[in-house]
PAFI-722748 format. One record per residue (C-alpha): x, y, z. Coordinates in steps of 0.02 Angstrom, whole numbers, padded with zeros to 5 digits, always signed. Layout:
N
XYZ;...
! end
This chain:
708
-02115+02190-01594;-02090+02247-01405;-02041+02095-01297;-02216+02043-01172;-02072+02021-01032;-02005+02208-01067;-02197+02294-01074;-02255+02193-00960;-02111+02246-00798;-02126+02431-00854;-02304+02433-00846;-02301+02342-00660;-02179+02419-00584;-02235+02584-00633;-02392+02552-00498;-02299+02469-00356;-02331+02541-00192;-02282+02483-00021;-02385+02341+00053;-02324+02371+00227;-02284+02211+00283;-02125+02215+00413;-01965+02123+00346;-01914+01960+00413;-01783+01954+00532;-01606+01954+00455;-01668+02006+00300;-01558+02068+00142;-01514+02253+00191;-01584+02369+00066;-01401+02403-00013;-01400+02196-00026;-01543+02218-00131;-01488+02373-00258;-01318+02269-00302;-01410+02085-00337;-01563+02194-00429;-01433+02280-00533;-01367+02115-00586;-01501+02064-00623;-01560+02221-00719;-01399+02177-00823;-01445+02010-00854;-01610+02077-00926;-01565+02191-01025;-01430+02098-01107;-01568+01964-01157;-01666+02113-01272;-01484+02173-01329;-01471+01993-01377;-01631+01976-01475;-01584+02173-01562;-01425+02119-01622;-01484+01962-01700;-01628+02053-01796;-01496+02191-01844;-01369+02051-01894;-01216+02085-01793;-01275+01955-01670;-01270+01777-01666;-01318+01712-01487;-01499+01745-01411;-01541+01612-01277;-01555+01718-01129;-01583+01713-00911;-01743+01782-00912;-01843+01708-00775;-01691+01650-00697;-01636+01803-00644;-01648+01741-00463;-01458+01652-00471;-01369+01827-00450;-01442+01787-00248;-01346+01614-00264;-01167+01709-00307;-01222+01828-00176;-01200+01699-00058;-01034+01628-00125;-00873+01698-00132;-00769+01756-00291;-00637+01618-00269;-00776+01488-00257;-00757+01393-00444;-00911+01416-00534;-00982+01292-00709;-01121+01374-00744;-01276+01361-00840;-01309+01454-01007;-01452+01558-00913;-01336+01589-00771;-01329+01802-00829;-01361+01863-00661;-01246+01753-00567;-01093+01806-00679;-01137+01996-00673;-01155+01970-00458;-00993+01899-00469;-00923+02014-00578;-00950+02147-00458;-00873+02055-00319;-00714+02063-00410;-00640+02250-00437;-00581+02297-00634;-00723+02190-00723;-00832+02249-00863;-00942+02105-00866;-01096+02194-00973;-00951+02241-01124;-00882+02063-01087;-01073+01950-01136;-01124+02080-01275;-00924+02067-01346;-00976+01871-01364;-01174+01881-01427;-01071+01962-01592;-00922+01837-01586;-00789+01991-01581;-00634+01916-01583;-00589+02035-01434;-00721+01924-01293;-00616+01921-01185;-00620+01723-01131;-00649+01641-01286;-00612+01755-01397;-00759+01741-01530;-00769+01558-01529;-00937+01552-01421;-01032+01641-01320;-00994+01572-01137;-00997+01611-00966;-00814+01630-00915;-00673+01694-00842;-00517+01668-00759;-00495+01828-00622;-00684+01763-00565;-00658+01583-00553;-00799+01538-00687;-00737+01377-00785;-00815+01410-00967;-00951+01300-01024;-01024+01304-01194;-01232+01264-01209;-01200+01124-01102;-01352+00976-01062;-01272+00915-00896;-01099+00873-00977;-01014+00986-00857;-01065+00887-00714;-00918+00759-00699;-00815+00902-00706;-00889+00989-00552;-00872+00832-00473;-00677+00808-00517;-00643+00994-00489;-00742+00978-00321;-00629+00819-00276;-00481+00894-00334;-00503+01038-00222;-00483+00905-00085;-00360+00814-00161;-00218+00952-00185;-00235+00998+00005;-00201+00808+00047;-00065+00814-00061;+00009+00970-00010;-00023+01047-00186;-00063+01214-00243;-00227+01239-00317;-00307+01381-00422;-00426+01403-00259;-00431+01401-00062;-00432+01243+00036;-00614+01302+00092;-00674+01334-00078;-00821+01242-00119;-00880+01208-00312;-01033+01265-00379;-01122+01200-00549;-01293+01262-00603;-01396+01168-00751;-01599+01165-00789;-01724+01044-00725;-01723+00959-00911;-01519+00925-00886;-01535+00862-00712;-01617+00714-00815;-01496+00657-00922;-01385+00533-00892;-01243+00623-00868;-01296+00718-00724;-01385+00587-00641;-01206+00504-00646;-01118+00645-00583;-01250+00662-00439;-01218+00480-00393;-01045+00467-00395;-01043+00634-00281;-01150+00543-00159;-01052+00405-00168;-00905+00510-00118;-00995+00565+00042;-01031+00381+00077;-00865+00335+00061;-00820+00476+00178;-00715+00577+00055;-00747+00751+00058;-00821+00845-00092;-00867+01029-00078;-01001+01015-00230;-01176+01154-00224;-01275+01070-00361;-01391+01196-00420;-01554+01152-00515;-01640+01304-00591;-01796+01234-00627;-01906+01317-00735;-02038+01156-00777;-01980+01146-00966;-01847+01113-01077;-01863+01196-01249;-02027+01124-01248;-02052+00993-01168;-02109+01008-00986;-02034+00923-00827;-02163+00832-00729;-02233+00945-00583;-02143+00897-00431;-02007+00795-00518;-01845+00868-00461;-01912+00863-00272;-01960+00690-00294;-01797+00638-00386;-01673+00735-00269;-01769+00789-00122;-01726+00645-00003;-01583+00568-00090;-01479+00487+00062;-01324+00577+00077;-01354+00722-00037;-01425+00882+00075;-01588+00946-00008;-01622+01138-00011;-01773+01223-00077;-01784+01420-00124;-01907+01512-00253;-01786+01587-00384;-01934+01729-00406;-01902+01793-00206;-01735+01862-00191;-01751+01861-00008;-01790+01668-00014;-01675+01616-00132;-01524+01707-00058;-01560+01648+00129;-01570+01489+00051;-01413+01484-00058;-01325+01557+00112;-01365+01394+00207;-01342+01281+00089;-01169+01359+00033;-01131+01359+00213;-01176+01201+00245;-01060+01120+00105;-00907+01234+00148;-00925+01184+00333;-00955+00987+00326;-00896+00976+00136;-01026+00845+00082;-01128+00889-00085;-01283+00965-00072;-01426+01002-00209;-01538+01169-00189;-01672+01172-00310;-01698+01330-00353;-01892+01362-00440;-01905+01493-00581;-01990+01517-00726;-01939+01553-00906;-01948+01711-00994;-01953+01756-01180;-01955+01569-01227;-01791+01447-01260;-01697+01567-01393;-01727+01718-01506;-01800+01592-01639;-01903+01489-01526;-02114+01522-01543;-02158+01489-01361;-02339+01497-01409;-02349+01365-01538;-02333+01214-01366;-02375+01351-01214;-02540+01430-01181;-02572+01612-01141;-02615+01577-00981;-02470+01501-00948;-02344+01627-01010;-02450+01766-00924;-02428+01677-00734;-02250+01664-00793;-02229+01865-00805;-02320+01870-00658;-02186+01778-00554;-02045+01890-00660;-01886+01883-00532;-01866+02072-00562;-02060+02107-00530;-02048+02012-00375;-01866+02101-00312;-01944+02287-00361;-02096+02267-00242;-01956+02212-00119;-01881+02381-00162;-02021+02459-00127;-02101+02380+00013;-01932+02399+00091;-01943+02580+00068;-01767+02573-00027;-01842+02626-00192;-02008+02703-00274;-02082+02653-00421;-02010+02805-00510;-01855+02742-00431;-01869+02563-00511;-01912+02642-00671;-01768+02759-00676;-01648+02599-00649;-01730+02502-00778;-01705+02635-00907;-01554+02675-00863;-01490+02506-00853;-01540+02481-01051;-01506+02647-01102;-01323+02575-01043;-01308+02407-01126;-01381+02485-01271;-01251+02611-01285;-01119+02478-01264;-01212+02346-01393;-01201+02499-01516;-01015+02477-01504;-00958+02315-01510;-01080+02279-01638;-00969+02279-01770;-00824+02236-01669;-00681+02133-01792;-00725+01950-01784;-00612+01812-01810;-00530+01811-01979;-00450+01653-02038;-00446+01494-02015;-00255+01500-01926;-00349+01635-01786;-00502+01525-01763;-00376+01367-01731;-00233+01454-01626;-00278+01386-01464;-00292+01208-01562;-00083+01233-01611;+00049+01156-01515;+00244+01135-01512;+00282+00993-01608;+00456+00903-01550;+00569+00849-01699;+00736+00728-01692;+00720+00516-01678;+00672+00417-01537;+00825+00392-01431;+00847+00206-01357;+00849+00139-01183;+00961+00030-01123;+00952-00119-00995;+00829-00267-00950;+00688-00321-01118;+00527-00313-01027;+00348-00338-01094;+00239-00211-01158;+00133-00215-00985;+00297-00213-00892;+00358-00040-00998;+00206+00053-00966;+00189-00012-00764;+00369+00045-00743;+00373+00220-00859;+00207+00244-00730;+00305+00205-00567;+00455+00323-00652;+00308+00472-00689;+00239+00447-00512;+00412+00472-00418;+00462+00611-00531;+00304+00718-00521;+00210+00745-00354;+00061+00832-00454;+00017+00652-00550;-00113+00557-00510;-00159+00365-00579;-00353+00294-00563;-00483+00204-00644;-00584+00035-00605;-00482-00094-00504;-00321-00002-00540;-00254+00004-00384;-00280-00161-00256;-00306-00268-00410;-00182-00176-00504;-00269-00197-00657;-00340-00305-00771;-00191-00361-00839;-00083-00312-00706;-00012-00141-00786;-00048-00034-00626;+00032-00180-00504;+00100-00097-00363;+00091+00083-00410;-00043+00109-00261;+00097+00032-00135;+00238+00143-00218;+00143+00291-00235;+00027+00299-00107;-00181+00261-00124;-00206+00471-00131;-00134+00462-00294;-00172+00293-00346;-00351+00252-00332;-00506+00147-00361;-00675+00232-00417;-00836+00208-00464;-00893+00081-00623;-00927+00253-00730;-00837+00314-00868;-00915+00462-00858;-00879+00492-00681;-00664+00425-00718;-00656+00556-00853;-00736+00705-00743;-00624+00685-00599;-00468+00697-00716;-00561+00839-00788;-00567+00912-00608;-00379+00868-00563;-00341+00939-00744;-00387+01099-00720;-00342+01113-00546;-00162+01107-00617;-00126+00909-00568;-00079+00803-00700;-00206+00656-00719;-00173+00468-00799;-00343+00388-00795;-00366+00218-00860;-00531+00152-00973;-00543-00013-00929;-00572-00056-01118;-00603+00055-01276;-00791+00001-01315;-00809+00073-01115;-00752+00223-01187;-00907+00272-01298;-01020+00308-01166;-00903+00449-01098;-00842+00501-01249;-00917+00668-01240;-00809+00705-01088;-00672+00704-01203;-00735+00773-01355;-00866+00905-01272;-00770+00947-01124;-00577+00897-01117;-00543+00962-01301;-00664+01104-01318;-00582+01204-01127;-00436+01277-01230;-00517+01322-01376;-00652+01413-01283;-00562+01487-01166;-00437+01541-01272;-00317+01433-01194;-00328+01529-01027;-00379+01353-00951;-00345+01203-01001;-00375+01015-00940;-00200+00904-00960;-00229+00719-00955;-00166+00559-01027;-00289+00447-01043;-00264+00274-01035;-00363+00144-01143;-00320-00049-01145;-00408-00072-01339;-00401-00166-01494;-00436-00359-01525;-00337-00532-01551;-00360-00574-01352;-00345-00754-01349;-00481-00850-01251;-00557-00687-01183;-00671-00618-01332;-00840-00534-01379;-00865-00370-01435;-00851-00268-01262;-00667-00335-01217;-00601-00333-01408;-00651-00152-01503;-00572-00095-01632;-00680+00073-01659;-00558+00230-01649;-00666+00361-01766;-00738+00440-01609;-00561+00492-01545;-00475+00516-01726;-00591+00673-01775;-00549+00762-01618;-00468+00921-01640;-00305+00927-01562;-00322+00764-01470;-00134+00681-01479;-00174+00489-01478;-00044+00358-01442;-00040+00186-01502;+00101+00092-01467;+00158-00064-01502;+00326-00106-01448;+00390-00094-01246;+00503+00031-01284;+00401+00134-01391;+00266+00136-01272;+00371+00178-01115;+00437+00324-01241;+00249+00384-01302;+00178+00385-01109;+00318+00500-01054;+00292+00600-01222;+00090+00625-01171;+00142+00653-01004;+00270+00811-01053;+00142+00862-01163;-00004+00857-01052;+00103+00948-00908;+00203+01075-01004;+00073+01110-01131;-00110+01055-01060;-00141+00934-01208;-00251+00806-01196;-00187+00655-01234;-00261+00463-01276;-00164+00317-01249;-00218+00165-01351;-00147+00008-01280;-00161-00185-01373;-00223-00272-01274;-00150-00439-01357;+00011-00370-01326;+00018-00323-01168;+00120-00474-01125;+00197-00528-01285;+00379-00590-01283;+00402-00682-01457;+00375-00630-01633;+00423-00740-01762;+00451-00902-01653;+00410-00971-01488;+00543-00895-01367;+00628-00789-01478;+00611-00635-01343;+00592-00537-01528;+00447-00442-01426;+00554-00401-01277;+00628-00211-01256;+00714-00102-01121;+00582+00031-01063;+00623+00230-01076;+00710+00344-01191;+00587+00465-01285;+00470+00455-01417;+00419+00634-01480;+00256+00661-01520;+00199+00653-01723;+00358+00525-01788;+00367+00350-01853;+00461+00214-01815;+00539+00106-01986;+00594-00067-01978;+00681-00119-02133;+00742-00060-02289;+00691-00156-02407;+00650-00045-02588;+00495-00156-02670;+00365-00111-02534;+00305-00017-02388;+00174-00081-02280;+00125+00054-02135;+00034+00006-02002;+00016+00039-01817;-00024-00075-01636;-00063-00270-01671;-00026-00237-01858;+00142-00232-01844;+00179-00387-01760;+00084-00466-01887;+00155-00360-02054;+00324-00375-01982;+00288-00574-01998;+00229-00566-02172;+00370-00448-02214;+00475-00584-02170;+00409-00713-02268;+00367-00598-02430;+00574-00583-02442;+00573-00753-02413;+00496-00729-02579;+00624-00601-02640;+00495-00435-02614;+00599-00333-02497;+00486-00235-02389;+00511-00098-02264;+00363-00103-02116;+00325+00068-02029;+00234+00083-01871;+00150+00262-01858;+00121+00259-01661;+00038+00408-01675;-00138+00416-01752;-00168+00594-01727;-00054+00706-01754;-00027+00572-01892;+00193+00568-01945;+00141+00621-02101;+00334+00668-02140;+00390+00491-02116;+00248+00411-02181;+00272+00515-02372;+00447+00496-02348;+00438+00308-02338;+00311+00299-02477;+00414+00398-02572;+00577+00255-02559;+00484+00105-02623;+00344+00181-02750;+00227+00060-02671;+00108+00087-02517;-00003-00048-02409;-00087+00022-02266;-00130-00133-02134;-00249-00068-02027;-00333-00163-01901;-00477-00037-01871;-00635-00050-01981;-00643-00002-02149;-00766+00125-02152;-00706+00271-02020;-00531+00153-01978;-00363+00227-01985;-00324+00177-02152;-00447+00332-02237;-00321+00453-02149;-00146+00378-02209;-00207+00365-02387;-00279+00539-02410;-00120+00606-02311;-00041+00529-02466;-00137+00584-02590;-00123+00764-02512;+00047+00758-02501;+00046+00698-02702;+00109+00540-02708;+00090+00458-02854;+00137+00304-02822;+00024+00139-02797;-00054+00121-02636;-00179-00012-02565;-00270-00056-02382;-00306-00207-02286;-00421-00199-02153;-00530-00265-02030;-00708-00296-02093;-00852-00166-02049;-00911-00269-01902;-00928-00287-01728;-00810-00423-01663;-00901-00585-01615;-00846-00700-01477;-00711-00853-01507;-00643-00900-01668;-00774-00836-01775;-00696-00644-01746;-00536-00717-01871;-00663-00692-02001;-00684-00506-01992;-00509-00468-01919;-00338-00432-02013;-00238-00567-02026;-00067-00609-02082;-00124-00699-02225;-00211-00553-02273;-00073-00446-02282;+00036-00556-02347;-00087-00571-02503;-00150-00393-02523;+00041-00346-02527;+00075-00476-02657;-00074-00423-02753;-00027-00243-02752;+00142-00282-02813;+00062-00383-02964;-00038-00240-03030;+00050-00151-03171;+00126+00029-03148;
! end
């Protein structure tokens, strides 16, 4: 069935004729016009390629620009080098750009990802995205605002690295530019990113930001208040509001010019709402008339950005309607030809092809010690920071009250006076808003250490990690990436400070992210080791990396009696990434573990051979890439397995050691302790859904009872 947007633009502009009206001063030169209609033209006609590859089968991808055709005019106004997120019905704007940049074969490029070829060119057959690195487009998959906080940190960043006396990816008058739909600009995560770029400007810190709001009144199908965006952004104090009608390519590129101008001259954020409609519904499979009436969809083609740009053709005398025709035709007799051949372009084969931008080097060898003063957990990490810091220029450490305050427990103390408050820094109370600006710094080649304040803050952001930090390589075929180490004071067994929000124990939301590398130390010297490990990793290799920190250990200095030091150790040395750590070698028992577990197993080792069962107690530090080498090995000398997990039951840490057992084939007995499935109340009534020592102490005594 013909498309109503394709029959409906042939059979208007085939009776356009010049209305005579004089063009405004400084208007688009008729040239100006030809390139943005072409673009948009492309855009078009790569929507109905779209919808003809999915009903032949080779395609897999059909939610198109149409109706929004309008944003080529807003990367008419920017320049090539200006870094672009952009929306998933941003087709114009990347074909515009495209053009800007000599070499590019954007049309081939789209239609190469609608059929997942594993030749796309950015990422490769994973997605179809909007990306590339020669035109400064940061990939974005079907994103609902969660690109925000990273406009926001790249915008910052930009900043930043001139401060610093960095090189960035862009200019030092680049400004950033992130489109998204009127339904986006309400979720949280944009009104977040919004804020906190305000917030900037209040402060008085630059940030280059064009927020772009292509607002077509609906998302999927539900509609967006008339007036809404206007009266939600239109006279926000401190954020510039600029109005242009996506449908008049005149008006929306004189008004993308001054409001791109105005951010790359005074570089404050600015919003310009840009009005549009929406064409050929949400997506190939979407039935637009089952929620939208007739009516409505016919004013819609009325106010079609290409109808609207022909009669400017025309009226301008650049073109006749034959003209417009002609280019129309032409234009799809041209993606069609090139749809024809990639349509059975090779697609990704295997599971190893589909994963390669997920692999990483994986450092072998032991640990090797450090010498000199015990310190405290707290005291490892605050000094391994300081170390980091003076060593690399590009680092930079922030989070809430992690620089004057130095923390909540003090682990950042001083690092702002040794290190200077451009690279050690306060910001806002949002996650969200932390995570984007390392996000930013990330991919502007810095290498950011943000902290979470605690890991239940972490949930509400989490998407930043999972949707945004760990998806860049993968989609863009590792062509950018996003290094961080992530900092995240977690875990429970804080004495006289409890309640769920400052003592969490949930760690499923990081553990099933792929290639994540999460660190969970429990020693001073192993932690000093693993932060330097994340931070070669993240640097060298643009991995993203989590650091979980106990809490309850942060200042530890005893473990088996008051003042034994037992807890003390020298920070530094290295701990490579994926290994275990063994204490012990006893042959009746191992009991693996991780973070406040092995303080507590190591004490009820130590009573069990009291008892005469000789136990050997191995911390795993790593949760993901779990030491599964170590951990089979160690099974493997004792026969007998007890995993003391501190993490829930259901979704805790303990589901992953046991089935890396049992995949390995050990055949030996095996057994977990855990935490309860609960949330952890406030004062002493959390001991009853915590591990304890007497837990382990019995669950290893019962496993040891059972017969072979």
């Amino acid at each position: 069935m013909p498309e109503p947007a394709d029959v409906h633009f042939l059979e208007a502009a085939a009776t356009l004729v010049p209305s005579g009206a004089p063009a405004p001063p400084g208007a688009l030169t008729g040239e100006r016009c030809l390139e943005l209609f072409d673009a948009q033209l492309g855009s078009r006609h790569l929507d109905l390629a779209a919808r003809r590859l999915r009903a032949q089968g080779h395609g897999f991808y059909t939610i198109g620009s149409s109706g929004h055709e309008g944003n080529a005019a807003v990367a008419g106004a920017l320049r090539p080098d200006d870094p672009a997120l952009l929306h998933y019905r941003s087709g114009a704007f990347f074909l515009e750009r495209a053009r800007q940049v000599p070499g590019q074969n954007p049309l081939r490029d789209v239609l190469l990802g609608l059929v997942a070829a594993a030749e796309e060119p950015i990422a490769g057959g994973r997605h179809k995205v909007f990306g590339s690195r020669p035109l400064n487009v940061i990939p974005q998959t079907s994103t609902i605002a969660s690109h925000l906080p990273r406009a926001l940190g790249v915008a910052f960043a930009i900043e930043r690295a001139a401060r610093l006396g960095l090189d960035s990816p862009w200019p030092r008058d680049a400004l950033t530019v992130c489109s998204f739909g009127d339904a986006s600009a309400n979720h949280s995560t944009a009104t977040g990113a919004v804020n906190a770029a305000v917030n900037c400007g209040y402060q008085g810190l630059p940030l280059p930001l064009l927020f772009v709001c292509e607002d077509n009144g609906i998302g999927i199908s539900v509609r967006t208040a008339p007036g809404w965006i206007h009266a939600a952004y239109g006279s926000r104090p401190g954020l510039a509001y600029f109005h242009a009608d996506g449908c008049d390519l005149a008006d929306a590129h004189a008004v993308a010019a001054r409001a791109a101008r105005w951010v790359r001259e005074r570089r404050r954020p600015a919003f310009l709402h840009l009005r549009t409609v929406r064409l050929m519904g949400h997506a190939g499979s979407d039935v637009e008339s089952s929620y939208r009436t007739p009516a409505e969809m016919a004013s819609d083609l009325e106010r079609d950005p290409l109808l609207q740009t022909a009669r400017l053709l025309v009226d301008r005398g650049v073109a006749t309607a034959k003209d417009i025709v002609g280019r129309y035709e032409a234009k799809r007799a041209e993606v069609t030809a090139l749809a024809e051949k990639v349509a059975r372009a090779p697609r990704l084969a295997s599971a190893a092809e589909v994963m390669a931008p997920l692999r990483y080097t994986r450092p072998g060898g032991g640990a090797e010690r450090a010498e000199g003063e015990p310190v405290t957990l707290a005291q490892a990490i605050n000094r391994t920071l300081g170390d980091l810091l003076d060593e690399r220029p590009g680092m930079l450490v922030f989070g809430e009250d992690v620089a004057r305050k130095g923390g909540v427990y003090g682990v950042t103390r001083g690092l702002v006076k040794r290190a200077g408050a451009a690279r050690v820094f306060d910001t806002i109370l949002d996650e969200q808003s932390v995570l984007g600006l390392a996000l930013g710094f990330g991919t502007a080649g810095m290498l950011p250490v943000p902290e979470i304040q605690y890991l239940a803050y972490l949930h509400n952001a989490a998407d930043q990690i999972r949707g945004e930090a760990a998806t860049l390589p993968f989609f863009s075929s590792g062509r950018y990436r996003n290094p961080m180490v992530v900092r995240i004071a977690g875990y429970a067994y804080q004495k006289g400070f409890g309640g769920h929000f400052h003592n969490d124990n949930a760690v499923a939301a990081l553990r099933d992210i792929p290639g994540l590398v999460i660190a969970s130390p429990s020693r001073p010297d192993d932690a000093a080791g693993m932060l330097r490990a994340c931070a070669d990793a993240a640097e060298r290799e643009g991995r993203v990396c989590a650091m979980l920190e106990p809490i309850a250990l942060y200042h530890a200095r005893d473990l088996h009696e008051d003042g034994d030091g037992g807890w003390l150790a020298p920070a530094g040395g290295t701990v490579p990434i994926g290994r275990a750590r063994t204490y012990g070698d006893g042959g009746d028992l191992t009991v693996v573990t991780f973070a406040n577990g092995l303080r507590m197993s190591l004490r009820a080792a130590r009573r069990l051979e009291a008892a005469g069962v000789r136990c050997r107690v191995v911390d795993l530090r790593w949760l993901a890439p779990l030491p599964a080498e170590d951990l089979l090995r160690e099974a493997r000398a004792t026969g007998a397995v007890l995993v003391a997990d501190e993490t829930r039951r259901t979704g805790g840490v303990s589901e992953g050691v046991l089935t890396a057992l049992a995949d390995a084939g050990f055949r030996g007995r095996t057994a977990r302790v855990t935490s309860e499935d609960s949330f952890i109340p406030l004062g002493d009534a959390a001991h009853h859904v915590l591990l304890s020592e007497a837990a382990i102490e019995e669950a290893a005594r019962r496993l040891l009872t059972v017969p072979r």
